[in-house]
C-alpha positions in Angstrom: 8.6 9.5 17.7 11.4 8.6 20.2 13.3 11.4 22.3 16.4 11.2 23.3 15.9 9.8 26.8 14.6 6.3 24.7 10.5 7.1 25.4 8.0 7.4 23.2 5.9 11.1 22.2 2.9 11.3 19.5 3.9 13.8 16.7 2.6 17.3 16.5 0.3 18.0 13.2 3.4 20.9 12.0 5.9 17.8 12.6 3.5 14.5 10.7 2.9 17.7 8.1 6.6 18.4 7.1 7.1 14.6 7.1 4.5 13.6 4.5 5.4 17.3 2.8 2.4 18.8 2.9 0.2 15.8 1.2 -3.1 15.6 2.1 -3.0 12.7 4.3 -5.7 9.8 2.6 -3.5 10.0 -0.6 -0.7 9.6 1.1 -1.9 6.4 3.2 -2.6 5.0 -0.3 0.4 5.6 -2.6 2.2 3.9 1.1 -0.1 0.9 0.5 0.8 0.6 -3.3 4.7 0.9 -2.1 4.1 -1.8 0.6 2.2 -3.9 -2.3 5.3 -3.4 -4.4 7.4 -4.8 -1.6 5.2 -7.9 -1.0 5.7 -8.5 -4.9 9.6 -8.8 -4.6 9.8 -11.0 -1.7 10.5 -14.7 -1.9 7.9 -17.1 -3.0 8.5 -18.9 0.4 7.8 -15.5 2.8 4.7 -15.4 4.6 3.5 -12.2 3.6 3.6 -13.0 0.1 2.5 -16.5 0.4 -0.8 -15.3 2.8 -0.9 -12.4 -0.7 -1.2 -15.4 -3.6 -3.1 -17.3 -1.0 -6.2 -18.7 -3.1 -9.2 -20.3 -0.1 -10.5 -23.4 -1.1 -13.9 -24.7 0.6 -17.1 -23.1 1.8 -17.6 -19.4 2.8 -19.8 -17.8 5.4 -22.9 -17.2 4.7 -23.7 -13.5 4.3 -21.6 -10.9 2.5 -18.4 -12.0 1.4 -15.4 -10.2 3.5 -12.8 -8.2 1.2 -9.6 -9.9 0.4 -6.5 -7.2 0.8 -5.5 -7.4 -2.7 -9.3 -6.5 -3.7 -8.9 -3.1 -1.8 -6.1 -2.4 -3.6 -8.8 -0.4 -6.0 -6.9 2.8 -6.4 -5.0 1.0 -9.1 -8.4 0.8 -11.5 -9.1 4.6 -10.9 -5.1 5.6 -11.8 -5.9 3.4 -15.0 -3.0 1.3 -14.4 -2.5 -2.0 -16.2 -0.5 -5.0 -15.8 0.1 -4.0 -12.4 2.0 -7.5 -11.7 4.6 -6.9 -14.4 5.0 -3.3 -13.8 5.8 -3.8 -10.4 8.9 -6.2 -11.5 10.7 -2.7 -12.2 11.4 -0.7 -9.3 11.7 2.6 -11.0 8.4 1.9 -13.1 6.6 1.0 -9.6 8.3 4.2 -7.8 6.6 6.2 -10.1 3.3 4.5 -10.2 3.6 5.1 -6.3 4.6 8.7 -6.9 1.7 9.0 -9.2 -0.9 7.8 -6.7 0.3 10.6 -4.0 -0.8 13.4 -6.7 -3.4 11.7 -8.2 -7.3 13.4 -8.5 -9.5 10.6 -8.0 -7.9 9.0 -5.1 
């Protein structure tokens, strides 16, 4: 947070708690990554972040375990049971309320 002389502070836990409303905090984190997804998804084809997003690898991998792609922690969409993520995320208000969903959502 800035003050008013133009430096920087670190929010108190009563000010981050009336910001996110009382949420508990990992649920939040997520339904901001689904929003953020959303975003990525309406962006020109030719933007970085969406290109480095439909970004396929071609070639040989490492050997060892194979390291997590973004999208592929983007899990919390399984457990909320939504489908056709790709298309509902073409309509804002449909994706605002997946996003919504995710903040009160059990599993998560």
């Amino acid at each position: 947070m800035q003050n008013e002389d133009g430096s920087w502070r670190i929010r108190i836990n009563y000010e981050l708690n009336k910001l996110t409303g009382n949420a508990e905090i990992v649920r939040f984190i997520k339904s901001r990554r689904l929003a953020w997804l959303g975003h990525v998804m309406w962006m020109d084809d030719k933007r970085t972040p969406k290109r480095i997003l439909q970004w396929k690898p071609i070639g040989m991998r490492t050997r060892g375990r194979q390291r997590k792609r973004w999208l592929a922690g983007i899990e919390d969409l399984q457990i909320m049971g939504v489908r056709q993520w790709r298309k509902q995320c073409e309509e804002r208000a449909e994706w605002k309320k997946t996003t919504e969903k995710a903040k009160t959502h059990s599993g998560l």
